[in-house]
C-alpha positions, 0 to 999 in steps of 0.5 A: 500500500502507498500514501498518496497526498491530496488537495481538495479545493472548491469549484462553483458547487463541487469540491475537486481532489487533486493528488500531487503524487501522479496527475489524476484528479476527481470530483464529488458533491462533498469533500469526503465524496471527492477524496473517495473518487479520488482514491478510486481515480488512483488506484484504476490509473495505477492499474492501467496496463502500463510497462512500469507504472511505478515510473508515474508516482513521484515523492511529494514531501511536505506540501503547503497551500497558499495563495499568492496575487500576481498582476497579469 
């Protein structure tokens, strides 16, 4: 079993998960829901038939989350 890191943010009325260890993403009407579909989204895109699909995780140490205005 491996850990995977997460962040769920708010879009319009849906939370999105996003996993920071490969590029998948999901979606639900609550945060659990979202953080579940994602697990879901994870392990299926593991699972996909790929010569090595160790070579799509990558470590993600620490992580923070902020917000920053930039003029564009």
């Amino acid at each position: 079993m491996t850990a995977f890191k997460y962040v769920v943010y708010q879009e319009d009325k849906y939370y999105v998960s996003q996993c920071l260890n490969v590029d998948v993403a999901s979606f639900g009407k609550t945060i659990d829901e979202a953080v579940k579909n994602l697990a879901d989204a994870v392990e299926l895109y593991l699972k996909e038939d790929l010569p090595d699909n160790r070579l799509l995780f990558h470590a993600v140490g620490n992580a923070l989350i902020g917000e920053i205005a930039v003029n564009a």
